[in-house]
C-alpha positions in Angstrom: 29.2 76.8 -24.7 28.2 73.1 -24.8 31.0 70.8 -26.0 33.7 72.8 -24.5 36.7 71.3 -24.4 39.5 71.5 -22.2 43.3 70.9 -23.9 46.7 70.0 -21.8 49.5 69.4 -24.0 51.8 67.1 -22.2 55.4 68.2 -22.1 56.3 64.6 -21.6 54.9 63.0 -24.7 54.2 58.8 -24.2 54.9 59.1 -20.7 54.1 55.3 -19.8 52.9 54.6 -23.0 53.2 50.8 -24.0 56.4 51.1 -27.0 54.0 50.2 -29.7 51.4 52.7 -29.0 51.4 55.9 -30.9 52.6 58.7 -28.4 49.9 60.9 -26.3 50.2 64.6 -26.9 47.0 65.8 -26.0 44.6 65.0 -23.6 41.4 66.8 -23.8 38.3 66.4 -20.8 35.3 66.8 -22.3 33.2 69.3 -20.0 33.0 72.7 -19.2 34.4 75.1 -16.6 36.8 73.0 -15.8 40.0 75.3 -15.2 42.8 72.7 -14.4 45.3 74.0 -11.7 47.3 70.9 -11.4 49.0 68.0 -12.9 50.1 64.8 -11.9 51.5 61.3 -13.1 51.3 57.8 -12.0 54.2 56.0 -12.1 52.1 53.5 -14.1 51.4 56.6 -16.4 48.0 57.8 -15.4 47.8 61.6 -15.7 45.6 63.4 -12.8 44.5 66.8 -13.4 42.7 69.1 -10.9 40.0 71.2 -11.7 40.1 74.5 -9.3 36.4 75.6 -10.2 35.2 72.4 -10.2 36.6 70.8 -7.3 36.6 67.5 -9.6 39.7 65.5 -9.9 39.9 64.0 -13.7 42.3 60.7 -14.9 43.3 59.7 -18.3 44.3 56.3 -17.4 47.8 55.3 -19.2 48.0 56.2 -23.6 44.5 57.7 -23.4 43.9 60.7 -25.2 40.5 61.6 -22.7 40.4 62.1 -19.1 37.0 61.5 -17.5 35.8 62.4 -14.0 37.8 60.1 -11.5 37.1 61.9 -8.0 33.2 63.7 -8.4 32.7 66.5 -6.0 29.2 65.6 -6.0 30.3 62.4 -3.9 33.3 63.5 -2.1 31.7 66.8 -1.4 35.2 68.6 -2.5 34.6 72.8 -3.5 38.1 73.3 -5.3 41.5 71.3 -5.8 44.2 73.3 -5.0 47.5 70.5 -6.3 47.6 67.5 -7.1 50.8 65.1 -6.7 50.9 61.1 -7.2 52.7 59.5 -4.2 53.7 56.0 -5.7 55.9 55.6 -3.1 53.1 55.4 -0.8 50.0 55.2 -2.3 48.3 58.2 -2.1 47.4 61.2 -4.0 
């Protein structure tokens, strides 16, 4: 199925949205087989979602409404992602 699209309703709607923004309440990645196991936030707001088939990690940077490819498997040379978790505190996902 070309154009498949992936849905995660966000149970914390605006999450580090600017206050004049309209809230986020679905973020959708555009591609296929992407099965996401895992979900993660920024403290700046960026939503990081892991894709267990693909072994992709995705980001919809802060108020976006897509997240796109951030960590391709093709260059890292990562199978699956089991978990995903945002370590503001130091740095590191």
């Amino acid at each position: 199925m070309s154009g498949l699209k992936a849905a995660l309703a966000l149970a914390f709607v605006g999450f580090g949205a600017p206050a004049h923004a309209a809230p986020v309440t679905v973020v959708t990645i555009e591609d296929t087989g992407v099965y996401p196991e895992s979900i993660t936030a920024t403290k700046a707001g960026d939503l990081i979602i892991g894709s267990n088939n693909k072994g992709a990690i995705y980001r919809a940077k802060a108020g976006s409404a897509k997240a796109a490819i951030w960590l391709d498997p093709a260059k890292t040379g990562m199978r699956t992602v089991l978990g995903v978790y945002a370590d503001d505190a130091s740095n590191t996902l």
